[in-house]
C-alpha positions in Angstrom: 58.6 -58.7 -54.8 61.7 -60.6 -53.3 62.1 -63.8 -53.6 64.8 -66.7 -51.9 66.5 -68.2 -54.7 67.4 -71.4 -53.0 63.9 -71.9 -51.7 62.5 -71.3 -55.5 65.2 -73.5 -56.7 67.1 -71.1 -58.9 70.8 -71.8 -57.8 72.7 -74.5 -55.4 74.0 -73.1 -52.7 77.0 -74.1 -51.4 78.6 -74.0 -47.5 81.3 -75.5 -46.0 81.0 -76.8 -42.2 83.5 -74.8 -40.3 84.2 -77.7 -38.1 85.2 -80.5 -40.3 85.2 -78.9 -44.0 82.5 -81.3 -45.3 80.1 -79.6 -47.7 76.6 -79.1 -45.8 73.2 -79.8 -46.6 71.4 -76.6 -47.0 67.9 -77.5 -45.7 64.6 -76.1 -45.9 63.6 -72.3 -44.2 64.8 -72.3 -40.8 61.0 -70.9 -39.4 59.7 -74.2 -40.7 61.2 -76.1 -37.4 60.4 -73.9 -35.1 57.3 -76.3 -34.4 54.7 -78.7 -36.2 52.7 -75.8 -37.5 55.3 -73.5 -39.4 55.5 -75.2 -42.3 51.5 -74.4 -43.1 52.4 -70.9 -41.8 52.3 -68.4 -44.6 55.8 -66.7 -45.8 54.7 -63.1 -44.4 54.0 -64.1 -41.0 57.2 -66.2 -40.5 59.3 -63.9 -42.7 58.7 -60.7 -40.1 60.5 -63.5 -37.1 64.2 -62.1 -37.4 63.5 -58.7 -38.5 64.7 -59.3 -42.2 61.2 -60.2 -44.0 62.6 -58.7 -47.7 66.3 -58.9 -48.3 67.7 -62.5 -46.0 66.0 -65.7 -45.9 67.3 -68.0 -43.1 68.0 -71.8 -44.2 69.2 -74.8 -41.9 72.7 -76.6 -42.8 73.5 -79.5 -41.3 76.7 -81.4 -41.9 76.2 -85.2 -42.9 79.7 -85.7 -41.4 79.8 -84.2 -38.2 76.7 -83.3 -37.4 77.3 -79.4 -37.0 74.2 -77.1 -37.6 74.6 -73.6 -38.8 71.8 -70.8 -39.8 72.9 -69.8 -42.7 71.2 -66.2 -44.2 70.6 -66.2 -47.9 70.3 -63.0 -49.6 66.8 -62.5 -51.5 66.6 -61.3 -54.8 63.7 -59.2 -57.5 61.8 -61.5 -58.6 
C-alpha cells in the first residue's frame, strides 16, 4: 500500500515560493477544497481525480508572504 508521507506526518516538507522566496505553508490534500464535502470523501475516490491515485499525492502551498498558491505533487511511498 502507498502511503503520502506528509499527510501521515512522517517528514516536513519544504518549498520555496517562486515568487518572493519565502518558505510556504504546505497545506492539507489539494481534493479536500474542491468543495464542503471532500474532506469526508474517502482517499480512493478523491485519489483517482488527477490520474495519479498510487505514486503522487497533491498538497496546497500557500505563501504567508505573498500570498502565491502552488500545487505541489508529493511522491508516495510503501507503507
Amino acid at each position: 500500500m502507498y502511503i503520502c508521507p506528509v499527510c501521515n506526518g512522517l517528514i516536513d516538507y519544504i518549498k520555496y515560493c517562486k515568487r518572493c522566496g519565502e518558505r510556504m505553508n504546505i497545506l492539507d490534500r489539494l481534493e479536500n477544497y474542491y468543495d464542503d464535502y471532500s474532506p469526508y470523501l474517502s482517499y480512493e475516490l478523491t485519489d483517482m481525480d488527477d490520474g495519479d491515485m498510487y505514486y503522487i499525492c497533491s498538497h496546497l502551498g500557500v505563501c504567508p508572504n505573498c500570498g502565491d498558491k502552488e500545487i505541489i505533487g508529493i511522491r508516495n511511498v510503501i507503507e
